[in-house]
Every structure is written in C-alpha cells, then in structure tokens.
C-alpha positions as CSV (number, residue, x, y, z in Angstrom):
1,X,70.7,95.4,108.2
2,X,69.8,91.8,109.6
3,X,69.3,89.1,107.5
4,X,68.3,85.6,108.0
5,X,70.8,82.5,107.9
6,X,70.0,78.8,108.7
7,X,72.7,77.5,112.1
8,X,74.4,75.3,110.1
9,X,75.1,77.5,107.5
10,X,76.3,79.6,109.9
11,X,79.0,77.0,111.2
12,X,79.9,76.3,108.1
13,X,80.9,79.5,107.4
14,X,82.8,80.2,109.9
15,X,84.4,77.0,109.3
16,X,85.5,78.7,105.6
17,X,86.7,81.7,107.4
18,X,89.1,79.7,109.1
19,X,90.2,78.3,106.3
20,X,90.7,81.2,104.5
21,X,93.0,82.5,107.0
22,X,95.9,80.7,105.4
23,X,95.4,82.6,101.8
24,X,95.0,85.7,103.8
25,X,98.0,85.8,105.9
26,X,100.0,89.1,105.8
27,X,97.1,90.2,103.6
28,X,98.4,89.2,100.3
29,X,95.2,87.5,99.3
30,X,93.6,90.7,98.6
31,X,96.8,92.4,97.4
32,X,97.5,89.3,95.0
33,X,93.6,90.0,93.4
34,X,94.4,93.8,93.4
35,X,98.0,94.5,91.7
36,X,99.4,90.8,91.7
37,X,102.0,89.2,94.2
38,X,104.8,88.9,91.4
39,X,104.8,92.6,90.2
40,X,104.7,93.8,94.1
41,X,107.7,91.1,94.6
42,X,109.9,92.4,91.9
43,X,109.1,95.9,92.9
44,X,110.7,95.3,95.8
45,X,113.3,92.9,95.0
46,X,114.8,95.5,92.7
47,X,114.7,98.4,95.1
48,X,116.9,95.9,97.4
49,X,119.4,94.8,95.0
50,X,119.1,99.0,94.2
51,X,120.2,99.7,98.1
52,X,122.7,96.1,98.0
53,X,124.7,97.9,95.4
54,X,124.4,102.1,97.0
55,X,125.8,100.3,100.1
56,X,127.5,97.5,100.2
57,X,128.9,96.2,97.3
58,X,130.1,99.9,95.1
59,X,131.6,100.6,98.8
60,X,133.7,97.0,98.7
61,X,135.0,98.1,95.3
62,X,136.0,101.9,96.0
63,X,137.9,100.7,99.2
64,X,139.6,97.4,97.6
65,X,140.6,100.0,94.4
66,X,141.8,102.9,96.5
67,X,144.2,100.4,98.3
68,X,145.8,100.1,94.9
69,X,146.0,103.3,94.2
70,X,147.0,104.7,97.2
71,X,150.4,104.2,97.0
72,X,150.6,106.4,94.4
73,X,149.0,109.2,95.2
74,X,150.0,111.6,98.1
75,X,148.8,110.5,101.6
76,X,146.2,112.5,103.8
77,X,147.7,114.2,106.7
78,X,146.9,112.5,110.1
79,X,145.3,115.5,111.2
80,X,142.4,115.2,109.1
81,X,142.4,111.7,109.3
82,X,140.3,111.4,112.8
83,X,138.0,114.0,114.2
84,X,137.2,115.7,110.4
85,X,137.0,112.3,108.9
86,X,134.7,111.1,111.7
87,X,132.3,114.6,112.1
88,X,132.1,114.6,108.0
89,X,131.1,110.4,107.9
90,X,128.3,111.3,110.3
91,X,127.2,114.4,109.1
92,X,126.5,112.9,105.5
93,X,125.5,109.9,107.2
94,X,122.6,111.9,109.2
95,X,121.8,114.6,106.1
96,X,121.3,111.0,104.0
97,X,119.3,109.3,106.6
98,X,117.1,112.0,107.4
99,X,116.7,112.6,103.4
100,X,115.6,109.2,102.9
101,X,113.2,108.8,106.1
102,X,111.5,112.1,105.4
103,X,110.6,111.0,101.5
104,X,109.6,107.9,103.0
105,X,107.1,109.4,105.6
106,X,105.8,111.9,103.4
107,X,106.0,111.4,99.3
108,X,104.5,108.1,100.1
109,X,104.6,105.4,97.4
110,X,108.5,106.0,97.4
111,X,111.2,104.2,97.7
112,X,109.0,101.6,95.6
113,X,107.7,103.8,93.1
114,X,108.4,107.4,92.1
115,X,107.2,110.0,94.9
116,X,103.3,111.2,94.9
117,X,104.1,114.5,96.6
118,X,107.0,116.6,96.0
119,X,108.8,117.4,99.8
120,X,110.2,120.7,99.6
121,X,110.1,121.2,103.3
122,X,112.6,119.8,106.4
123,X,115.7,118.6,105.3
124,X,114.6,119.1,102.0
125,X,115.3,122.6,102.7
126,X,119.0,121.6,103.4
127,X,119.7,121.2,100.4
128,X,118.0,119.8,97.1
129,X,118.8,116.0,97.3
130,X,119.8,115.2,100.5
131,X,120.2,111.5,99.8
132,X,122.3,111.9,97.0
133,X,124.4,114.6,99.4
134,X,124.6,112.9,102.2
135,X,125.7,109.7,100.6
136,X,128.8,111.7,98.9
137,X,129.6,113.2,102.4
138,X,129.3,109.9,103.9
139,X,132.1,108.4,101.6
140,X,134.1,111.7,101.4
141,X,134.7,110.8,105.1
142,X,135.2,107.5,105.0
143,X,138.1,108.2,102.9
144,X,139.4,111.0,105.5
145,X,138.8,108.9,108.1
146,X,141.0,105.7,106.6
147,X,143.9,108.6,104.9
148,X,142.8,107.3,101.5
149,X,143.3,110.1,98.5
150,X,142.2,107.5,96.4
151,X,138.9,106.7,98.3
152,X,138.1,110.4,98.3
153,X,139.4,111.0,94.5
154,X,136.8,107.8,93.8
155,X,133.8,109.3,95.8
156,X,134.4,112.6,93.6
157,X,133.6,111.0,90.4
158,X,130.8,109.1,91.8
159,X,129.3,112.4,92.7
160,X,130.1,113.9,89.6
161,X,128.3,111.0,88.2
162,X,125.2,111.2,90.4
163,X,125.0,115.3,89.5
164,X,124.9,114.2,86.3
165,X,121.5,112.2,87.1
166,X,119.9,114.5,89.1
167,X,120.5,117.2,86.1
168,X,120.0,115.1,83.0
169,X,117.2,112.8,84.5
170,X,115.8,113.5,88.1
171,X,115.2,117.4,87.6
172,X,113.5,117.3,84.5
173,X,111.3,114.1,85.6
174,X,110.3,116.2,88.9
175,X,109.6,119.1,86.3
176,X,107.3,117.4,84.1
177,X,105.2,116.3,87.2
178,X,105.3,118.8,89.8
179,X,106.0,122.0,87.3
180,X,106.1,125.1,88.6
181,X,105.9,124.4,92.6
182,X,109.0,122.4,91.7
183,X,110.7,125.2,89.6
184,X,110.3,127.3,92.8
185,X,111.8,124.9,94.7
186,X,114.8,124.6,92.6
187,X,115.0,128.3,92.9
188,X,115.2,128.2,96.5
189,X,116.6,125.1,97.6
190,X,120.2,125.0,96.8
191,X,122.0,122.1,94.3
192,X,125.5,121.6,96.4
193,X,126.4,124.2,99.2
194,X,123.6,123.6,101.9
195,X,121.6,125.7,104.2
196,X,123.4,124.8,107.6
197,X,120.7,126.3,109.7
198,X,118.0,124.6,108.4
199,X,118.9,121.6,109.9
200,X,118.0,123.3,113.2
201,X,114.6,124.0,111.6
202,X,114.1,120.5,110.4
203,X,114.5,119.1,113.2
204,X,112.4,121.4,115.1
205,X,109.5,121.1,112.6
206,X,109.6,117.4,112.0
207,X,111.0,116.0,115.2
208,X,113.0,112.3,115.3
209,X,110.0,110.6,117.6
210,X,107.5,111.5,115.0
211,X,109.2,110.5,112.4
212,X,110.7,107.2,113.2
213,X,106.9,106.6,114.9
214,X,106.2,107.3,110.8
215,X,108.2,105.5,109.5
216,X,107.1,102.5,111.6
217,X,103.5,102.9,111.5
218,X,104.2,103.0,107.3
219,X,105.8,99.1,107.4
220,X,103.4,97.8,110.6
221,X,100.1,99.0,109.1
222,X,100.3,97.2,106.1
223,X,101.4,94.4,107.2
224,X,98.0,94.0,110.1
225,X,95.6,95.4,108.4
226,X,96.2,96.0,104.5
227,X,95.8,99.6,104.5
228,X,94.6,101.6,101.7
229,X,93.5,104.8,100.7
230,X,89.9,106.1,99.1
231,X,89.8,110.0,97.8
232,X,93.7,110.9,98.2
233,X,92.3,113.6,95.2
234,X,90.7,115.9,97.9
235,X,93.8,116.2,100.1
236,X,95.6,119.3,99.5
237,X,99.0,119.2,99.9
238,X,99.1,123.0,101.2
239,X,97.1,125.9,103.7
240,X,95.2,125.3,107.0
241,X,92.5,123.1,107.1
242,X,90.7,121.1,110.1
243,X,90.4,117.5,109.4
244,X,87.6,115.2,111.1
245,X,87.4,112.3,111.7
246,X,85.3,109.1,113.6
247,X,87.6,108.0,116.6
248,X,88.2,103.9,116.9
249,X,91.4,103.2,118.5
250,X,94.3,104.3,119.4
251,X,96.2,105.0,116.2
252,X,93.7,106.6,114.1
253,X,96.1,109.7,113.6
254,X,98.7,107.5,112.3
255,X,96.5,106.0,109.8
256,X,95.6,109.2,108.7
257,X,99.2,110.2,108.2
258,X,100.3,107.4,106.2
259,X,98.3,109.0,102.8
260,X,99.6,113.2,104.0
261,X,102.2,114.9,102.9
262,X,103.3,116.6,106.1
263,X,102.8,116.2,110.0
264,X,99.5,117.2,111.6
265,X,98.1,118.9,115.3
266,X,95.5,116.2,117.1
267,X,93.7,117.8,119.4
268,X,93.5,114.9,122.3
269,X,92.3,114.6,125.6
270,X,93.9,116.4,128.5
271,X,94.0,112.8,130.0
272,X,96.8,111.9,128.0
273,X,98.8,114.4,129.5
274,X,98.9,113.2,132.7
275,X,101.8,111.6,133.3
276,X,105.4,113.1,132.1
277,X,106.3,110.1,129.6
278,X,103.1,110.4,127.7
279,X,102.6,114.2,128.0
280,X,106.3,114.2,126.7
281,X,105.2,111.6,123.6
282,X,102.1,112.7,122.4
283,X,103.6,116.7,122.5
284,X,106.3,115.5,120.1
285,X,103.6,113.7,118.4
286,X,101.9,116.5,117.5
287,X,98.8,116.7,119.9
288,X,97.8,119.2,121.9
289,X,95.4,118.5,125.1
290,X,92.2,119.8,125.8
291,X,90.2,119.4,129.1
292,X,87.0,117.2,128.6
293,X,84.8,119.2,131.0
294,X,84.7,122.6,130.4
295,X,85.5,125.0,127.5
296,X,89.0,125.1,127.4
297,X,89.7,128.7,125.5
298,X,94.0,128.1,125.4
299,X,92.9,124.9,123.2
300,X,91.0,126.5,121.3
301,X,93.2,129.7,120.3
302,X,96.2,127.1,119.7
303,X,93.7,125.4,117.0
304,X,92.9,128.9,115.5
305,X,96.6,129.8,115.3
306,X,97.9,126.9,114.2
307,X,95.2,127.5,111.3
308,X,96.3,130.5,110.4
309,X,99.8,129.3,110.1
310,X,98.6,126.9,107.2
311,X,99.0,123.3,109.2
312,X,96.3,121.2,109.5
313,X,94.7,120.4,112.5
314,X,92.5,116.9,113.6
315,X,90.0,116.8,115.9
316,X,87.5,113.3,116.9
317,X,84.3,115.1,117.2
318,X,83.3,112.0,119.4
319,X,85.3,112.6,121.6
320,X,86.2,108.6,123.0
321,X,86.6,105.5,120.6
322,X,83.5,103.6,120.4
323,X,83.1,100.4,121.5
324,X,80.4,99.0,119.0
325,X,81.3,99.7,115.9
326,X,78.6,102.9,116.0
327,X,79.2,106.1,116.2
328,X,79.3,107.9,119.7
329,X,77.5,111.1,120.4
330,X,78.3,114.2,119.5
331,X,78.0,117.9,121.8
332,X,76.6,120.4,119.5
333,X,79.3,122.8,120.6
334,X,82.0,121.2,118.4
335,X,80.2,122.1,115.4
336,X,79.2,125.9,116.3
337,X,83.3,125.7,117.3
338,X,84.1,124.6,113.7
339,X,81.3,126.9,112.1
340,X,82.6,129.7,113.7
341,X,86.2,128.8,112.3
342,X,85.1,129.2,109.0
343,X,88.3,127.5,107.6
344,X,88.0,124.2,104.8
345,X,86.9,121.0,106.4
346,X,88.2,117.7,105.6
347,X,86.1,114.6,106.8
348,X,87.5,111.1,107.3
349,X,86.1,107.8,107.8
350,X,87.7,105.4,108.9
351,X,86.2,101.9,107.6
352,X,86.9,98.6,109.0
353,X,89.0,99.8,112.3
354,X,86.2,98.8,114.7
355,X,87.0,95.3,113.4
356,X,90.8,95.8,113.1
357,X,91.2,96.6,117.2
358,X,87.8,96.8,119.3
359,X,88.4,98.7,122.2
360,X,87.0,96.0,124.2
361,X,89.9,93.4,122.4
362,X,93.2,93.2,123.6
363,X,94.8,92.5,120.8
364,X,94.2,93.4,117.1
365,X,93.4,91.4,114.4
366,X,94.1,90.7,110.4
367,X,92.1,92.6,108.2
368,X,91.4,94.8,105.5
369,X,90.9,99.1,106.5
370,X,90.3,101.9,104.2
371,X,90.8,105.1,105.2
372,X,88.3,107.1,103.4
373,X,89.0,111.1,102.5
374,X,85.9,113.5,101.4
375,X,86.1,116.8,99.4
376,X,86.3,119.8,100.9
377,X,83.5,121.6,103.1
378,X,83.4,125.2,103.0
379,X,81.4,126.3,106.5
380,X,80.4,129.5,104.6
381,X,78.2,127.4,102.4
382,X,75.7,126.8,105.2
383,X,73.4,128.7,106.8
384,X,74.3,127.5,110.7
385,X,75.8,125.0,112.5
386,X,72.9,122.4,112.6
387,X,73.3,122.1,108.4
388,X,76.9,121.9,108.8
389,X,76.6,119.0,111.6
390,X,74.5,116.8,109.1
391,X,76.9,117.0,106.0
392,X,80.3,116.1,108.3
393,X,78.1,113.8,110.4
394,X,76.8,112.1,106.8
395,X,80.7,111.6,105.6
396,X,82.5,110.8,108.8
397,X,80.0,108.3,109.9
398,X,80.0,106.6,106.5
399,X,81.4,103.4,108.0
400,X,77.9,102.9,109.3
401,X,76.5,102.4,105.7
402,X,79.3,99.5,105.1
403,X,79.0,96.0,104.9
404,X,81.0,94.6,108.4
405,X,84.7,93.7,107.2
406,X,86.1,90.1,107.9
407,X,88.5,89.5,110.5
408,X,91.3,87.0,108.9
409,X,93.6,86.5,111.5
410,X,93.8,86.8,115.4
411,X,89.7,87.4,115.5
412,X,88.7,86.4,119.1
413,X,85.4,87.9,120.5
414,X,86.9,87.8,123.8
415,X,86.5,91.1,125.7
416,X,82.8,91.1,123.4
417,X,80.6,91.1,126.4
418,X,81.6,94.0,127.7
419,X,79.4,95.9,125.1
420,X,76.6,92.9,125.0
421,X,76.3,93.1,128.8
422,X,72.5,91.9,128.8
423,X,70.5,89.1,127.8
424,X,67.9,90.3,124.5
425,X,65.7,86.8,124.8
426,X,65.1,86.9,128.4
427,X,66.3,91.0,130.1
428,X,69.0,89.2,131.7
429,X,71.3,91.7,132.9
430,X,75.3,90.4,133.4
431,X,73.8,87.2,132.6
432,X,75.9,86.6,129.3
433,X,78.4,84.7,129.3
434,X,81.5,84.3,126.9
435,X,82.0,80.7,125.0
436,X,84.0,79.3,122.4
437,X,81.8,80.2,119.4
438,X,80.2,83.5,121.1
439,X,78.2,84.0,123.9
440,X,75.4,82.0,126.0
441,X,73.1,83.6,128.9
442,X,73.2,81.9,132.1
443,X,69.4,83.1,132.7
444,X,67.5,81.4,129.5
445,X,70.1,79.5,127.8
446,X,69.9,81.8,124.8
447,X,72.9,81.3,123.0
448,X,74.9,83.9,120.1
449,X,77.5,82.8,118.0
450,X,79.7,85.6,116.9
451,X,81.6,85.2,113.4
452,X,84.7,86.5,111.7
453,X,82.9,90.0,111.1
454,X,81.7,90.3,114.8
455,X,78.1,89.5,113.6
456,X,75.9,87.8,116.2
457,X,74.4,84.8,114.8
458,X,71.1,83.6,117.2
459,X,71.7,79.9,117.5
460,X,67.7,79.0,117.8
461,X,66.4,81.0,114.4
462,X,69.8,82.0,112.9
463,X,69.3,85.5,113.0
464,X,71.8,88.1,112.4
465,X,72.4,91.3,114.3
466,X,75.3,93.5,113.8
467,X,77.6,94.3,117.5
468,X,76.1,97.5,117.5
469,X,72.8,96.6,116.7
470,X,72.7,94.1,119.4
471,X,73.7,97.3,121.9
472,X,71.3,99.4,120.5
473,X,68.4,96.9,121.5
474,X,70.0,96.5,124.8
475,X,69.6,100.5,125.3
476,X,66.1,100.3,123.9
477,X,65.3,97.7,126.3
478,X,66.7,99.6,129.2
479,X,65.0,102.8,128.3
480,X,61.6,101.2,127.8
481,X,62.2,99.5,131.9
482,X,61.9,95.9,130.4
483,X,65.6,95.0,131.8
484,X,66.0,93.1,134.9
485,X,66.0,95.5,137.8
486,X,65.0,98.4,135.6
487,X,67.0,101.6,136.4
488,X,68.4,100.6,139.8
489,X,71.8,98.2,139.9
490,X,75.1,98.1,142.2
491,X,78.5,96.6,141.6
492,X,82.0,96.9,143.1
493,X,84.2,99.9,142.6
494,X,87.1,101.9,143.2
495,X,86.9,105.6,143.5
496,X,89.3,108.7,142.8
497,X,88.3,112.3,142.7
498,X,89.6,114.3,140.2
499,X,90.8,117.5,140.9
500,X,92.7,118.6,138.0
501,X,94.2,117.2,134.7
502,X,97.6,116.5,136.9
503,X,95.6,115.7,140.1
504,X,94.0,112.4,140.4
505,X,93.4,111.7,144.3
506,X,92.0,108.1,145.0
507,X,89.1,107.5,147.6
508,X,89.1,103.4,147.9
509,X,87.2,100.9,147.2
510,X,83.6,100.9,147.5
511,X,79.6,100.0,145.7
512,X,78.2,102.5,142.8
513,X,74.6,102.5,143.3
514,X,72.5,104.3,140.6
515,X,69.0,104.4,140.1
516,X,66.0,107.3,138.8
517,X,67.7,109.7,140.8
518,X,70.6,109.1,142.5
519,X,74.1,107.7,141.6
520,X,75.8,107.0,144.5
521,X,79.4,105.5,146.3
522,X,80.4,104.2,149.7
523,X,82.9,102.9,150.8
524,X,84.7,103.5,154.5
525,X,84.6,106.8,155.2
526,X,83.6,107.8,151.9
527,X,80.5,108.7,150.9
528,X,79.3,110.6,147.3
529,X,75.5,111.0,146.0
530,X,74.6,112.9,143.2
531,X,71.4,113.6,141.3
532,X,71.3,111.9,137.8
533,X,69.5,114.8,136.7
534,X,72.3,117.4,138.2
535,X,75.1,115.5,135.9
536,X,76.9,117.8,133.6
537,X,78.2,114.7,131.3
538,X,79.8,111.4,132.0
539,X,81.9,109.2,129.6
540,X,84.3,106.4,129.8
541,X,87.7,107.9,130.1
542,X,90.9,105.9,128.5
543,X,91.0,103.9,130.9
544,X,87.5,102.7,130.7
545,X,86.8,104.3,133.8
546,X,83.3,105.9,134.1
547,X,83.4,109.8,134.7
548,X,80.7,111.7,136.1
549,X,80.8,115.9,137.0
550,X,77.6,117.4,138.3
551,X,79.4,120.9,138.3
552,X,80.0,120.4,141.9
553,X,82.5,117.9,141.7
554,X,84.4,115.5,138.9
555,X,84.4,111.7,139.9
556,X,86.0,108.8,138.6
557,X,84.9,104.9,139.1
558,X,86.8,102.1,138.0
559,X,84.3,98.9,138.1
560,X,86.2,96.0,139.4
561,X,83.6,93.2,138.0
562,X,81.1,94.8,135.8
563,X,80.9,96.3,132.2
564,X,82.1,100.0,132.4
565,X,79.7,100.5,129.0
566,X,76.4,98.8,130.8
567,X,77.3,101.5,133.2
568,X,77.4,104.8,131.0
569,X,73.9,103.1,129.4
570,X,72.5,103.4,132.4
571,X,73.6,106.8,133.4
572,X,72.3,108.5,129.7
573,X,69.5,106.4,129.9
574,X,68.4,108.0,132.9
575,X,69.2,111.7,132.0
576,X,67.4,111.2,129.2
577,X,63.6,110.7,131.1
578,X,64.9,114.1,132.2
579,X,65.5,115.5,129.2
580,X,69.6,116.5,130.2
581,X,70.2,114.3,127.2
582,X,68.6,115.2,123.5
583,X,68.1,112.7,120.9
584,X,70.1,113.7,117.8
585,X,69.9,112.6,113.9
586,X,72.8,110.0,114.8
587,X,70.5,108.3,117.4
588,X,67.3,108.6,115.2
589,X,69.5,106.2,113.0
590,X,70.3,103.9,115.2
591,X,66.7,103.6,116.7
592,X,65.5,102.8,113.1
593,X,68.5,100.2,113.3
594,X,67.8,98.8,116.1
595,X,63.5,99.1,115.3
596,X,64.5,96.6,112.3
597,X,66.8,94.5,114.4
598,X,64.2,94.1,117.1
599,X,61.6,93.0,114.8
600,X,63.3,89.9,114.0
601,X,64.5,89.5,117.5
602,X,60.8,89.9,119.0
C-alpha cells in the first residue's frame, strides 16, 4: 500500500537508517531485543571452552601422563606403531568429524543447544554416537601411532567414562524426547562395533559437497541476514512430500535447508547444467534439471520416484527469481502436474529475500529474512487444479501481504533501474537515471528517492510506491500505449541460437527490433523475424538474457545497453492484445496494486 510522507521527513529517515546501521551490525540489534546478547554469548562461550577441553587441553594431559608411565608399562611393537596407528587416527578422526557435521547440518539448534530432530540416518547409521566413537578411535591411534601403552590404556578409561554418559544420561535424555522413534533406533543402530558398510552409504546419501555447502550456509546466513524460522511445527521430519516455494535468488534452497532435517531434490533449470563444473555441483547438490521449453517427461518421472521413495522434493513454481519483489507468473501446467501427484504439499515463503539480494544488486545486503513454513495441503481435498492453484498461490506469495523489510547494511539501489526502466511523470522510456539518493529522469526532471526498504519516495509530493508497484504502473502504462514510442523500440544486442541444453551457438552482434507484430535481429549476415503472436514463451534466463521460442526455433539476446526486464515487458505486453497471454488471480492483484498506486501518482 502507498502512503503519504512529507520530503523532509523522508531524508530524515533515511538519515536514521544510517544511523542505525551501527546497532544493527551482524544483526544483533534484533537478536539482543529477541533472546538477549549475554545469554547467546555464554551459550557459546561454554560450548568453546566445552570443545578447548575435548581437544586440546585433556589431549596435553593424556600425552604428558602417559610419558610417565610409559616406562613402566610394556612398549608397543613398531609394527603397529605406523601404518595401523596412522589408518585408526584417521578413521576415528573422519567417523568423528562426519558425526559432528552431520548433527550440525541436520538436528539444527545443536552444538548450542540440545538437538531438535533426532538423526538416525548417514553416519548415524555407523554406529550410535559417532562423535563419541570417533573421538576414542582418534586417541586409540594416537597412542599406536607414538608406541604409548599408557596413552592407549588412558584413552580406554576415557571411553569407559564417556559410555558411562551416553548410558546413564544421553540415552535416557534422547528417550524422554524422541521415545519410541528413538527406541527403534537404539535397536538398530549399534552401541560399539559399527556397521563398516554404511559408511559407503553415508556417503553416497549425504555427499561431502552438500554437506560442507551445509554446514557453511548454517554459519554465513546468520551472520547476513539473521535468519529465522516461522511454522517449523508443519515440517515432517519423515515420507515424500513436494515442497513450494517463491524463487528470489540464488540460495533459496539453502535457506530452506537450514530448518530440515535431511537433504532435499530441487528441481532446477536445465540451464544450470550446461557447463561440466556446475552440472557436476548442483547434481551433488541435489538438483535435478528440467528443460524450460517443453514438457520434459524424464524430469518428471525422477520427481515421482523420488516421491515414492519418501524424500522430499522442491520445485519454484515461478520458474526465474523475480526482480521486483512481486511474484512472477505462473503456467497452469505446474499445478495440474502437482494435482495429478496427489502427494502432501508444503508451501514456503520466503519473506524479506527480495531485499536481502535483488537480482538486479550485485551484492547482498544486511537484513532481517524469515523463512516462512505452511501446514500441509492434501491435493485430494480439492476439486481441480484451479482450487488447488489459489490455496499454494495464497501461502507462497504471502510475502506480498508484508510490510517491506529494512536493509541495515550494504543497501545500495544500484543495479535499481533495471526494473524502473521508464519515467511514471512524464512516459519517459530509458530516461531514468541512477543518483545518489535514487533515481532522476533526464526527460522531466522527476526525481525518486529510494530508502533502506527499496521504497520510492517522489521528491515533489513525497509519495510512496513500493519497487514493484512502481513496475507494475510502468506495465500499465505500456499496455494502455501511453509510453514513449508505444509498442515499437530497438537497442543493441548479441545473438546465440539455442539448439539444445549443451548447445549454445552464438550469431554476433546485432539490433532487436520489436513492435505489434514482429520481434526481430540483424546483424551481418544474420537475420531472424518472428511474430509476437507465434511466441511460445519468453523469459529472462540466468543470465538475464531474454529467451524467445516460437516453436520454430529457440533464441537468445543478451542486450548490451538496455534493461533485459523492459524487454520481456514489452514482449508479454504485446502477446497479451493477442490474447497468447491470460491474466491470472496473481495479476488481478497486482493491477489493484498498481490501480491504488496510480491514483496517487496521477
């Protein structure tokens, strides 16, 4: 919604934004409000002196004792000195390691408070307490390794001591709070003599790029953007189910997997597949690609399988991140797809992550983000497809109904008019023009500034318009003809022609033409026309390359001095007079969004 604010005020409050940034650095203003800095402080500080004493300084002690007592005791051959001592430091070394990352990824609030989720899966499969294993392994060898019977003899008792714990205190603690799924476990997951094959499996099932891309996404999130987590409730922890979710950036799936208790598929965009190091990445990430422009069946049966096998499975319904803050539309096939599935749908919004990383910035920015989890949908409740679409479209879209988040740190517009390509005072189109403050039209003068929550703040009546309202005006404008030039506009180019997912074949450089009916490119010897109205779909790829397929033939322009989104505006704008593209609820509320805005603007 708009609202009205006086200029100066509007300075001045962006003057206390900056001021504020200070208190908000690393995001403990808001943390210190929530829980309180001192408790989170001594949290920590006595899960480091914890580790200091596991690690350093009850090693310093067994290895200054056992050269006291070694003398004394009988001396380990040579022959298990080296190669044994060596193999068993690293195997307990790995088993411990593994143990400890794993809980990390995927019990969550642990190692700084006891584990939400109890992990019976991976390495946890290995054996019961891996940690506490692989920690008496790693000392064990340690002792081999330096021919101490003493160091050994020591390590003994500690584990003695730590079996102890895990009988007298840790099992029944993980009884009272996980009961009977944890009695299971104990049945199956042995207490001392490991499963050697599953560590084959573990690694196969939770692979060391995921995890360690976990494990850093866990200590980098918080530390940008202040993380946190609405309706963790409605996340089961077990069984297939599709998750979905609004689409933002570029990490969206690891935000999503900070708060789950085990790995998920994302289905992703063949694109990313391209090249070898990606396709290589994003497999072991867990993706899986499907091709944009046509119905790609082996996708598909993947999702369905993976389904039945009880993992979870993500898709972005929208396809692309947007670039306003609003939401992107949305085929009707996806939702006839996830009808037809009839498995439990999970939606997620994601809310604040257009102002945590724009796609148009190129570089992120300090500030709060809640990823937001909804009970569970049952497709068998509805009677089609279409009521389906307007309960996950209500949830995943929620952001939309949210106040605009403030940007603490690092919160430059630049990059800004790529989505605010025309002037709103004057029609002006490339006419805006990036300042200090925000933006100024070189046509009218009309000047914009933008604040801390990416609002645009008119400079002449201090009216307020939110990014995306701004863009929805500009689209209004443009369908209604009032824009400079109307339908019809050129600009510099560079052309490729995509023949497949692996096959990207470039034409030169060259001028896009579009207008009513024809989008166009020359450039040399090359020459392409197609009719607007003949366009299967077009989109802005990752590479914020516009993408056009009229069934014929698949086309890719990167625009070397122009907005790449003015360009896909144009392009729906005009199959939409034909009626290629339908209005749906989603744009029915951004019209009445940008109907409100334009009433104060006008």
């Amino acid at each position: 919604m708009s609202c009205f604010v006086q200029n100066d005020s509007a300075r001045e409050e962006k003057s206390r934004g900056c001021r504020k940034q200070k208190l908000a650095f690393l995001g403990y203003a808001t943390i210190h409000q929530r829980l309180g800095w001192r408790l989170i402080i001594m949290k920590r500080l006595v899960v480091w002196l914890k580790a200091l004493f596991c690690f350093a300084l009850l090693p310093y002690i067994m290895i200054r004792l056992s050269q006291h007592w070694d003398p004394f005791l009988p001396q380990i051959p040579d022959w298990w000195a080296l190669a044994p001592g060596v193999i068993v430091t690293f195997s307990g070394a790995y088993v411990a390691l593994r143990g400890y990352l794993i809980l990390a990824a995927l019990g969550k609030e642990w190692p700084f408070g006891p584990t939400r989720y109890l992990i019976d899966k991976y390495i946890y499969r290995f054996v019961r307490h891996p940690i506490y294993w692989g920690y008496v392994v790693f000392l064990t060898g340690v002792g081999l390794w330096r021919n101490s019977t003493a160091l050994v003899l020591e390590t003994l008792a500690v584990g003695l001591i730590l079996l102890a714990w895990v009988l007298l205190v840790e099992d029944p603690g993980l009884k009272r709070r996980f009961g009977t799924r944890f009695l299971e476990y104990r049945r199956s997951a042995p207490l001392l003599c490991p499963y050697w094959k599953e560590l084959y499996y573990d690694v196969v099932d939770y692979n060391w790029i995921l995890l360690l891309t976990a494990t850093l996404c866990r200590k980098l999130f918080p530390f940008l953007w202040n993380v946190r987590a609405e309706g963790l409730e409605h996340v089961p922890q077990e069984g297939g189910f599709v998750i979905v979710c609004n689409h933002v950036n570029y990490v969206d799936g690891f935000l999503m997997g900070m708060f789950l208790n085990r790995p998920v598929r994302y289905m992703a965009t063949d694109e990313l597949f391209r090249k070898p190091i990606t396709r290589v990445l994003f497999t072991l990430w867990g993706a899986f690609p499907k091709r944009r422009w046509s119905r790609d069946i082996s996708a598909l049966r993947k999702m369905r399988k993976w389904l039945s096998e009880g993992q979870p499975v993500c898709i972005f319904p929208e396809g692309q991140r947007n670039w306003d803050g609003g939401p992107v539309l949305v085929g009707d096939e996806v939702y006839r797809f996830l009808y037809s599935c009839q498995v439990p749908i999970m939606c997620v919004s994601l809310l604040g992550a257009h102002e945590a990383f724009p796609r148009w910035a190129k570089l992120p920015s300090f500030t709060e983000l809640t990823v937001k989890f909804f009970p569970m949908i049952q497709p068998g409740e509805y009677q089609n497809a279409s009521d389906l679409r307007k309960v996950i479209e209500a949830r995943i879209f929620d952001f939309v109904n949210q106040p605009p988040i403030e940007r603490r740190i690092l919160n430059s517009h630049s990059g800004i008019n790529i989505v605010t390509w025309g002037c709103l005072k004057c029609g002006g189109v490339r006419t805006m023009e990036e300042t200090e403050t925000g933006l100024k039209c070189r046509k009218c003068g009309a000047s914009w500034l933008v604040n801390s929550r990416l609002e645009l703040i008119d400079e002449q009546d201090g009216r307020v318009l939110r990014e995306r309202e701004y863009h929805s005006l500009l689209k209004k404008r443009l369908a209604a003809g009032t824009l400079q030039g109307g339908y019809a506009t050129s600009s510099p180019a560079f052309a490729f022609s995509i023949e497949s997912t692996d096959n990207l074949i470039k034409l030169g450089p060259g001028t896009l033409t579009i207008d009513e009916n024809v989008i166009a490119f020359a450039g040399g010897e090359v020459e392409i026309s197609m009719n607007v109205r003949d366009i299967k779909f077009a989109y802005l790829n990752l590479a914020n390359h516009l993408v056009v397929n009229d069934g014929q033939g698949a086309f890719q322009f990167a625009l070397t001095d122009d907005s790449p989104v003015r360009w896909e505006d144009y392009v729906t704008a005009i199959r939409r007079l034909s009626g290629e593209v339908h209005e749906t609820g989603q744009d029915t509320g951004d019209n009445n969004e940008a109907a409100a805005a334009n009433d104060q603007v006008e």
